[in-house]
N, C-alpha and C positions, 0 to 999 in steps of 0.2 A: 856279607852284609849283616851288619845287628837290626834287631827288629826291637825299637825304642817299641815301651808299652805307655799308653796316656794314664799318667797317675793324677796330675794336678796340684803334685809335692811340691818342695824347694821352698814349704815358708817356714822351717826350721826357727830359730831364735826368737823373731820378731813375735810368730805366734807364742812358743811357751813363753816367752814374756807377759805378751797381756792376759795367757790364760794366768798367769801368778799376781799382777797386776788388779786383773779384776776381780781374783779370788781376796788377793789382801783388803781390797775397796770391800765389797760386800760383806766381811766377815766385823768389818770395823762398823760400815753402817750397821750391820745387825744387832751388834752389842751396844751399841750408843742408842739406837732405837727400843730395844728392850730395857732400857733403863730409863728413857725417858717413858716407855710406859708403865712401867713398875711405880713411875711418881706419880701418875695419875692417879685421882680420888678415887673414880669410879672408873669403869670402861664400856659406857653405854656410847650412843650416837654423838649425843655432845662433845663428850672429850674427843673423841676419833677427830670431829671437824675441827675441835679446839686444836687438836694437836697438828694437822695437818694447815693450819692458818697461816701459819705461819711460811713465810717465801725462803726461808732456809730448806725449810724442812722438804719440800714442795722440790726445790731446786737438787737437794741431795736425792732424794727420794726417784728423782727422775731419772739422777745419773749413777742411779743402785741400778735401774730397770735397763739401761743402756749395759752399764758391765755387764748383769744378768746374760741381756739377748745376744753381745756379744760374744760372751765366755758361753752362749750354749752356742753359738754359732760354729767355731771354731772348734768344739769340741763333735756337734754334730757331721759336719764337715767332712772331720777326719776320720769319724766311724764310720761315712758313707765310701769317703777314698778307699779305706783299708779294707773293708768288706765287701763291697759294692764291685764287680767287676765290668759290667758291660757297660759301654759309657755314657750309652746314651741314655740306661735305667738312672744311673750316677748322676746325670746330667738334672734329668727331670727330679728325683730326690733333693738336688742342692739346691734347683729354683723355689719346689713344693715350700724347704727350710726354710731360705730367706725370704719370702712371699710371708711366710707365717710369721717369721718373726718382725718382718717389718709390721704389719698387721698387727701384731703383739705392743711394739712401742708406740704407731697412733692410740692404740687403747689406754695406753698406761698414759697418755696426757691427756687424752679426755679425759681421764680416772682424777689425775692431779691437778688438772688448772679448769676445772668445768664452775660454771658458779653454783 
């Protein structure tokens, strides 16, 4: 009899996709975002709201924070699979992550749509 051990593997492809995915997204907002702050006058209080006023920017910006918590989810994930041995430490590790990073995306929409 083989004695199957509980990994939590098999998302092969799907994952390295959207970790390339989210990395491609975020690296593009980044540079498009540094350049639209490089045009601003100054970079006090004003400008920050000026610049975030805008519902483009508000709606990108949300779904930079979504790639983010995802691309560290999946990434966290698999450092916990891969190192992580006992399952039920593993267990409570992977709720702990997605607990926080859920937690992590309500804040970044209070952050962006708060008046």
């Amino acid at each position: 009899m083989v004695n199957r051990h509980i990994v939590g593997a098999h998302y092969g492809l799907k994952d390295w996709l959207a970790q390339r995915v989210t990395a491609i997204y975020m690296a593009l907002f980044t540079l498009v975002f540094a350049v639209r702050l490089s045009c601003l006058p100054e970079l006090d209080a004003l400008a920050w709201q000026g610049l975030f006023a805008s519902p483009f920017t508000r709606f990108f910006g949300f779904i930079f924070a979504l790639s983010l918590f995802y691309h560290a989810w999946v990434g966290v994930r698999d450092i916990w699979m891969d190192y992580v041995k006992p399952p039920g430490v593993r267990l409570a590790l992977h709720l702990i992550t997605l607990l926080l990073l859920i937690g992590y995306a309500g804040w970044a929409v209070h952050i962006l749509w708060r008046p």
